[in-house]
C-alpha positions in Angstrom: -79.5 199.5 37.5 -78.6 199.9 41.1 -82.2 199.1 43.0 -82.1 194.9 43.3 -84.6 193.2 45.4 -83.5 189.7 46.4 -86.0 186.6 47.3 -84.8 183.2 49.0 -82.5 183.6 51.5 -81.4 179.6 51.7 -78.3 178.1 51.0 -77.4 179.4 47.7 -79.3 182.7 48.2 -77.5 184.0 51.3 -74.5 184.2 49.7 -75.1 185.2 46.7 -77.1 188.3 48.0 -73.9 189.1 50.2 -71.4 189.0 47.0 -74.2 191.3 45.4 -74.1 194.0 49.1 -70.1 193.4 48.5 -70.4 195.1 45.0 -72.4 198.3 46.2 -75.3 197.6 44.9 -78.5 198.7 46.9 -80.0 195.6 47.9 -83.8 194.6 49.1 -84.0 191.1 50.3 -87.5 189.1 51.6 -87.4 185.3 53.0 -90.7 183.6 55.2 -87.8 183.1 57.4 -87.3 186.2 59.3 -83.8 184.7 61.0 -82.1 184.7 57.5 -82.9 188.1 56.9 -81.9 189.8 59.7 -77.5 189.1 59.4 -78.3 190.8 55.4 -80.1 193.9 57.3 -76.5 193.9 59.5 -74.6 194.2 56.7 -76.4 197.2 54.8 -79.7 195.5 53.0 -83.2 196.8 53.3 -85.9 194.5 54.8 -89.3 193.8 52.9 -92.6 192.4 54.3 -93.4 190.8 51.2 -92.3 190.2 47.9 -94.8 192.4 46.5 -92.8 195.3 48.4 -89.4 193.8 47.3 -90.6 194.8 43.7 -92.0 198.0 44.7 -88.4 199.3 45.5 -86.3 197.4 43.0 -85.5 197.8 39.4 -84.2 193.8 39.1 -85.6 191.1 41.4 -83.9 188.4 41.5 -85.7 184.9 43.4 -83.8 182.1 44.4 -86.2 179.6 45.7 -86.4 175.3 46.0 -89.5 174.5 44.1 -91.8 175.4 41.4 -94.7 176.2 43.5 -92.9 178.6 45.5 -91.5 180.3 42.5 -95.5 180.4 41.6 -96.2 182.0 44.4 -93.1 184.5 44.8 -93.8 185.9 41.3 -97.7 185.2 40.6 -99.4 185.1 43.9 -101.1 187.5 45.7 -98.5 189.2 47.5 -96.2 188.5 44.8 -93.3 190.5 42.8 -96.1 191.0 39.5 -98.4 192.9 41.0 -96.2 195.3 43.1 -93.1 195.7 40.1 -93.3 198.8 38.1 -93.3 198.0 34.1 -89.8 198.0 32.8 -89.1 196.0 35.8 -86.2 192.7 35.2 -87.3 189.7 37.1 -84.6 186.8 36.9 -85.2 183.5 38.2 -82.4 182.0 39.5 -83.7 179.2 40.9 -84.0 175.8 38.9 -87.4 175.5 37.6 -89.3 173.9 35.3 -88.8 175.1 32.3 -92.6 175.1 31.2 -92.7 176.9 34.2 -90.4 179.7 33.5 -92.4 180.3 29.9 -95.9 180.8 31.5 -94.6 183.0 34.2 -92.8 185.2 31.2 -95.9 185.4 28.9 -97.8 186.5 32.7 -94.8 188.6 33.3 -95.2 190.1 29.5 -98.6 190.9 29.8 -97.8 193.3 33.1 -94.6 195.2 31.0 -92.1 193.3 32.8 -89.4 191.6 31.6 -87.8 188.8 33.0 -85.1 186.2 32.6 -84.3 182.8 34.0 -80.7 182.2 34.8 -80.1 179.2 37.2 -76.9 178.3 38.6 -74.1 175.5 39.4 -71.8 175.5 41.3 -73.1 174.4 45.0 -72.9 176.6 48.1 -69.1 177.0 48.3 -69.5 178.6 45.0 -72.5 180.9 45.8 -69.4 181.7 48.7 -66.8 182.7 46.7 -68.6 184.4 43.6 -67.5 181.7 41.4 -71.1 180.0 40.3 -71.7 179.4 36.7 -74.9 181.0 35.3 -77.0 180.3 32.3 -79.2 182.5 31.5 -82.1 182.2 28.9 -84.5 185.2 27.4 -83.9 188.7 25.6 -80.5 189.2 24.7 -81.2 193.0 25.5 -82.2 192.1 28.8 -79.5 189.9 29.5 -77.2 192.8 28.3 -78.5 195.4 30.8 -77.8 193.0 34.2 -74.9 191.2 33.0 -72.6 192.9 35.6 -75.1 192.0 38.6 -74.9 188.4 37.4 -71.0 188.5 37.2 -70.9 189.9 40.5 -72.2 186.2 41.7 -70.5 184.2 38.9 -67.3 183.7 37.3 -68.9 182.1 34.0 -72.6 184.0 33.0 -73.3 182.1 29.7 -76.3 183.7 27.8 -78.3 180.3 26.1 -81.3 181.1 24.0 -85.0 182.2 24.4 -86.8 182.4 27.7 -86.5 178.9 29.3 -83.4 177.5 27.8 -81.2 178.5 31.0 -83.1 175.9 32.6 -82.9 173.5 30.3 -79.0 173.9 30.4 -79.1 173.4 33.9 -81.4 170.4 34.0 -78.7 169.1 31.6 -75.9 170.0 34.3 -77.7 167.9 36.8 -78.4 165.0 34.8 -74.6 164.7 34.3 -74.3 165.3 38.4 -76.7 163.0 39.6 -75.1 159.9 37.4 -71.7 161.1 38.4 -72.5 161.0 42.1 -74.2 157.4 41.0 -71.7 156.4 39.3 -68.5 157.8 42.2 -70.7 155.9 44.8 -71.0 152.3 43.0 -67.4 153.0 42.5 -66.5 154.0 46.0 -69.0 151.2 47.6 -67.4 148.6 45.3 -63.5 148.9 46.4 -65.0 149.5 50.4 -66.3 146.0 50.0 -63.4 144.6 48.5 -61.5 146.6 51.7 -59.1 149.0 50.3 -59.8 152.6 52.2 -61.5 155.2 49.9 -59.2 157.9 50.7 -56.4 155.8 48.8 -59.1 155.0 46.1 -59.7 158.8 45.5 -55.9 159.6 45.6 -55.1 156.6 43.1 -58.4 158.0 40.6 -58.7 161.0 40.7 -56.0 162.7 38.4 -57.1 160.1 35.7 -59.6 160.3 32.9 -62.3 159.6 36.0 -61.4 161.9 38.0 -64.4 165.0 37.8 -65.4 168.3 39.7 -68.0 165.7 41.3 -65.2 163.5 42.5 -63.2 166.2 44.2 -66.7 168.0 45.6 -68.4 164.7 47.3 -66.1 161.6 47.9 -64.2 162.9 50.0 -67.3 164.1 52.1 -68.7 160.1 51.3 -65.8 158.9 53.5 -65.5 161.7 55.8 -69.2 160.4 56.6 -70.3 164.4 55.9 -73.5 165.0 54.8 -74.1 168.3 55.6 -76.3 169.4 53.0 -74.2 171.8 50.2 -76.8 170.7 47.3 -80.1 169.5 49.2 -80.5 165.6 48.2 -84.8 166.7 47.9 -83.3 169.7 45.6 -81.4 167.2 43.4 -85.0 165.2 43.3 -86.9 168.0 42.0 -84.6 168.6 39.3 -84.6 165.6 38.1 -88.1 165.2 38.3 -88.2 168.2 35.5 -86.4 167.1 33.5 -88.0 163.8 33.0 -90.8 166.2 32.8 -89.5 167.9 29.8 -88.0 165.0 28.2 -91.4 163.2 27.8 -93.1 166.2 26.9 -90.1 166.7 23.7 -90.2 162.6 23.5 -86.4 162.1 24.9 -85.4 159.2 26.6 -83.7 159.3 30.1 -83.4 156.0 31.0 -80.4 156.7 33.7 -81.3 159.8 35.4 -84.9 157.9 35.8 -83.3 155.1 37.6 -80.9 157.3 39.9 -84.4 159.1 40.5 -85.5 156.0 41.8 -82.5 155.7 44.0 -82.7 159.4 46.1 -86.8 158.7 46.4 -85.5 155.3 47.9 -83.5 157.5 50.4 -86.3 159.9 50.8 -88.7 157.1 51.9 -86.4 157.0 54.5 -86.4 160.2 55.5 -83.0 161.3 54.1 -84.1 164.1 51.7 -82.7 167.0 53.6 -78.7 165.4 53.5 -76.2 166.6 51.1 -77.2 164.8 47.3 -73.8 162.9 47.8 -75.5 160.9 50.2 -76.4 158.6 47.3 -74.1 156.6 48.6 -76.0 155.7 51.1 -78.5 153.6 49.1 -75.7 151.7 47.8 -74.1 151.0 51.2 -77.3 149.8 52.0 -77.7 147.0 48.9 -73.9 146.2 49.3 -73.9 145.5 53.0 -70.7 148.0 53.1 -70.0 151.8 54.7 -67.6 154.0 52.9 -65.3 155.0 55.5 -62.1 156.0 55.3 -59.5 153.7 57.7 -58.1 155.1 61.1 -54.4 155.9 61.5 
């Protein structure tokens, strides 16, 4: 399968539809934002008006899109990738949706002799960059056999899960663990700032220890450096958890932390901070502690 049609040109999206040009693959790619399309046309993609016409010429579509409802729309909506994909057609989802979600879209996708997949990712933008991303992929197993190589070609691990769904329930896992180890880096981090010692030294002193993480090494050092340049949108990180909570009430699981460091990025959101980097949770603790996380001068 050579044809691939690509939707969701955004952070994570770009660059993973360039690593996919940069493996020869012949590549279709649609966003509402005309600018993010046009440097893929410069390096060899086809343009679409729609994604009904991305599907038309591709044999997998792939979306990668920030919310539920525009995955809704992408796949089911008028203009959509159903009603212009040819049956046999492999949709994968690689955004991070809902995983109730992902199963009605499937049994719609089902119904049109389509098969699809969802197979969401971690790994943050440098990632998408580089080619390294973890994927998890839930559906067929047959299905996930045939595109295996276009997933590797944007990841280093592709890890098939289960059943249609279960990708995303391995990546709302992966953010749970995220999100409180951002929470837990920035009570941390604001903690010793108070008490004066310069995070920088904190970081060097921690982080080849049993706290030291991926999370650590990714976002303190941007804390400190006062970057918040969004790599993993803080509103991305809030719709994620927001589905898992989802899920957990609707399998009766209890997640009593990741509700309360939902309640601290909607705090930040209130004040109109939902488009910074999600390691700008450290900002609502600066705020309760009276404190910035800076790193000293000289």
């Amino acid at each position: 399968m050579n044809k691939i049609g690509f939707i969701g040109l955004g952070i994570m999206g770009s660059p993973m539809a360039v690593n996919l040009i940069k493996a020869k693959y012949d590549l279709t790619v649609y966003d509402v934002f005309k600018e993010k399309v046009d440097p893929l046309l410069k390096m060899g993609a086809s343009g679409a008006a729609s994604p009904k016409e991305v599907a038309a010429k591709s044999e997998v579509v792939i979306t990668m899109l920030p919310s539920n409802e525009v995955v809704r729309e992408a796949l089911a909506g008028a203009e959509g990738v159903f009603s212009g994909a040819k049956p046999g057609t492999i949709i994968i989802d690689m955004s991070s949706s809902s995983p109730t979600l992902i199963k009605e879209l499937h049994a719609q996708a089902v119904e049109k002799g389509l098969c699809m997949l969802d197979a969401p990712v971690s790994g943050g933008e440098p990632k998408a960059i580089d080619g390294s991303l973890a994927i998890m992929v839930g559906g067929a197993i047959e299905d996930f056999e045939r595109i295996k190589e276009i997933l590797q070609a944007m990841g280093s691990t592709v890890t098939y899960i289960d059943s249609i769904g279960s990708g995303n329930v391995v990546k709302l896992a992966n953010q749970i663990i995220v999100a409180l180890n951002i929470a837990a880096v920035s009570e941390a981090i604001s903690f010793t700032s108070k008490a004066g010692i310069d995070p920088e030294v904190v970081y060097q002193a921690i982080r080849g220890g049993l706290a030291g993480s991926t999370v650590m090494d990714a976002k303190l050092p941007m804390m400190y450096n006062r970057n918040f340049n969004p790599g993993a949108r803080m509103m991305v990180h809030i719709k994620d958890l927001r589905n898992a909570l989802e899920m957990a009430h609707e399998i009766s699981a209890s997640l009593p932390l990741s509700s309360q460091v939902l309640e601290y990025m909607y705090s930040l959101k209130a004040e109109g901070k939902e488009n910074i980097d999600h390691g700008g949770l450290v900002q609502y603790y600066e705020k309760i502690s009276h404190v910035v996380v800076q790193k000293k001068k000289g």
